[in-house]
C-alpha positions as CSV (number, residue, x, y, z in Angstrom):
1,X,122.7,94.8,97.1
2,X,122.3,95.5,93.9
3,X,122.7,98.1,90.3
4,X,120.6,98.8,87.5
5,X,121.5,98.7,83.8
6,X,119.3,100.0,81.4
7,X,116.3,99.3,82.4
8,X,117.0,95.8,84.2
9,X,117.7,95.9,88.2
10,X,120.7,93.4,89.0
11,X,120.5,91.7,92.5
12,X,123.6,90.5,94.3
13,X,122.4,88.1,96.6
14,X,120.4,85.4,97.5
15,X,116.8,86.7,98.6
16,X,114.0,84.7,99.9
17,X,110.9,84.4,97.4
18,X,108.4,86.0,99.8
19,X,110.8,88.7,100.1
20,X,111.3,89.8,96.6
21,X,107.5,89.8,96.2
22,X,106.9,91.9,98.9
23,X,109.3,94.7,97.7
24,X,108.2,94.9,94.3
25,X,104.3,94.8,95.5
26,X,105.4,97.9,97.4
27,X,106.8,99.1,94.6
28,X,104.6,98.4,92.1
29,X,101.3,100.3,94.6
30,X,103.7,103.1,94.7
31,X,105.3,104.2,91.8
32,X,103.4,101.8,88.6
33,X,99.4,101.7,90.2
34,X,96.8,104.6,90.0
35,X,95.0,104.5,93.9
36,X,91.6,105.6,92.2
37,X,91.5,103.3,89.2
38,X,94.4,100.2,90.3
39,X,95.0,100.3,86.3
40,X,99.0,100.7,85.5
41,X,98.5,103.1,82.8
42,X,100.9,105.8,84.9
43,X,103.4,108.5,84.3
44,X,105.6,109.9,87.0
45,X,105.5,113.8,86.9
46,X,108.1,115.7,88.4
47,X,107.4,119.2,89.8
48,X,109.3,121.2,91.6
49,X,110.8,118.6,94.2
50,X,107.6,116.9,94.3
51,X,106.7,113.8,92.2
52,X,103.3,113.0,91.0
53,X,101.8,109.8,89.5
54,X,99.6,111.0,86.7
55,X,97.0,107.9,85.7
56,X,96.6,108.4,81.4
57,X,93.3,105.8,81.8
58,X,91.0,107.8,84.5
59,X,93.1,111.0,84.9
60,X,93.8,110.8,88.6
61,X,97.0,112.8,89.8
62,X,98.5,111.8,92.9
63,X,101.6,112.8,95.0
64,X,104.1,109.8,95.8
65,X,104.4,110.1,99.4
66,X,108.2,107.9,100.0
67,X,108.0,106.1,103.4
């Protein structure tokens, strides 16, 4: 499907627009957006074998839950 380089996420593929934009919506609520605030201003904080999504702008702390 795919690798990622550095930073930048390679796709093999072709992949329908609407698809794309779904997955990385999904992603971005996830793992980039604080659920109190919606500002990106996150930091993923690994405890344990737990991960956390710690919001620097309001100071929310939130377990990621992966589906």
């Amino acid at each position: 499907m795919g690798e990622i380089r550095g930073q930048q996420l390679f796709l093999k593929g072709f992949y329908k627009e609407q698809v794309l934009n779904r997955l990385i919506e999904a992603y971005a609520k996830t793992y980039v957006l604080c659920k109190i605030c919606n500002k990106p201003d996150t930091d993923i904080q690994k405890e344990g074998k737990k991960n956390f999504l710690k919001c620097q702008a309001c100071g929310a702390r939130e377990e990621i839950k992966e589906k």
